[in-house]
C-alpha positions as CSV (number, residue, x, y, z in Angstrom):
1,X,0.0,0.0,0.0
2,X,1.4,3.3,-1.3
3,X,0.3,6.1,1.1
4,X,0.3,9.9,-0.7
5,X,2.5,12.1,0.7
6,X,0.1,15.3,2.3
7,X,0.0,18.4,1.6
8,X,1.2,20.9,3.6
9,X,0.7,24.4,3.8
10,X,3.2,27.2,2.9
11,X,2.2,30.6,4.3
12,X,3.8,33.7,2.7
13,X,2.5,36.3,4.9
14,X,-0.2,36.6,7.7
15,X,-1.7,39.6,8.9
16,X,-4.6,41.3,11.2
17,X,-7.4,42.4,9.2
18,X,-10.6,44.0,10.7
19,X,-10.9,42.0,13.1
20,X,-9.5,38.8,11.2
21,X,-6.9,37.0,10.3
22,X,-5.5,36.9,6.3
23,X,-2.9,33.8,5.5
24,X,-1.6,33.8,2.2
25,X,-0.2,30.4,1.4
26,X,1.5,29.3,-1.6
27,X,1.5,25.8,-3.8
28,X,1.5,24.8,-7.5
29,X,-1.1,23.8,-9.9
30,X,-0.3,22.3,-13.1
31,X,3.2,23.5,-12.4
32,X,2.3,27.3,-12.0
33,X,2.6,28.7,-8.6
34,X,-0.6,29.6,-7.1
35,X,-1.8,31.4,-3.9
36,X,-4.4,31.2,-1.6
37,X,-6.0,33.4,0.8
38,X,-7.5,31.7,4.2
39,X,-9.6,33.3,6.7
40,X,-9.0,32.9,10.1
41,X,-12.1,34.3,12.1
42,X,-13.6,33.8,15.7
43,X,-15.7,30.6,15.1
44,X,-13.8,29.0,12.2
45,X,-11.9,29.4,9.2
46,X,-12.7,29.7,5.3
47,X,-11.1,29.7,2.3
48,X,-12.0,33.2,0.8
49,X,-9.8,32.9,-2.5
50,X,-8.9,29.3,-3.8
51,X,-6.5,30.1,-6.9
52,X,-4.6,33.7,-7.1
53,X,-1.8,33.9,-9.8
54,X,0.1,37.0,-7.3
55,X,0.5,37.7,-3.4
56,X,-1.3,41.0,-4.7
57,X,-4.6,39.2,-6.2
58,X,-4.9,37.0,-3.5
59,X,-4.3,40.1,-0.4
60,X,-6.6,41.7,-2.5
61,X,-9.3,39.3,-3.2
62,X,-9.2,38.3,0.6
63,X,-9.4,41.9,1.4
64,X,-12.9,42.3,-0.6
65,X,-14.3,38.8,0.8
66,X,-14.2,40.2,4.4
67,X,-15.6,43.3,3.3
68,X,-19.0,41.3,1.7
69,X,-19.1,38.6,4.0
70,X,-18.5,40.5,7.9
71,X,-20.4,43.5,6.0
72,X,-17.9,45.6,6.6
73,X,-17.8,49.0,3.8
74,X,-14.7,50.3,1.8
């Protein structure tokens, strides 16, 4: 029996925002190198962007999730 080995996250940067937590984590996809931006909150944790092709599209993509989904205004 061949067991996989896991994948494990590579944060880039993590940082306080309104009231959360942005990690930007870093992997591959089809051989290009991909982020994505988690949300740490106080009852859980979601993935806000799944595929971002920069650190910038992903901060900023994360960045406008927590503004629609904790109602929060620019």
């Amino acid at each position: 029996m061949h067991i996989a080995d896991p994948d494990y996250i590579k944060t880039a940067v993590a940082f306080p925002y309104r009231g959360v937590t942005i990690q930007i984590t870093t992997g591959t996809h089809l051989g290009v190198k991909i982020y994505t931006a988690w949300i740490d909150y106080e009852t859980g944790s979601a993935v806000a962007v799944p595929k971002a092709y920069s650190r910038r599209e992903a901060i900023t993509r994360a960045k406008q999730w927590v503004q629609q989904k904790f109602s929060f205004t620019p």
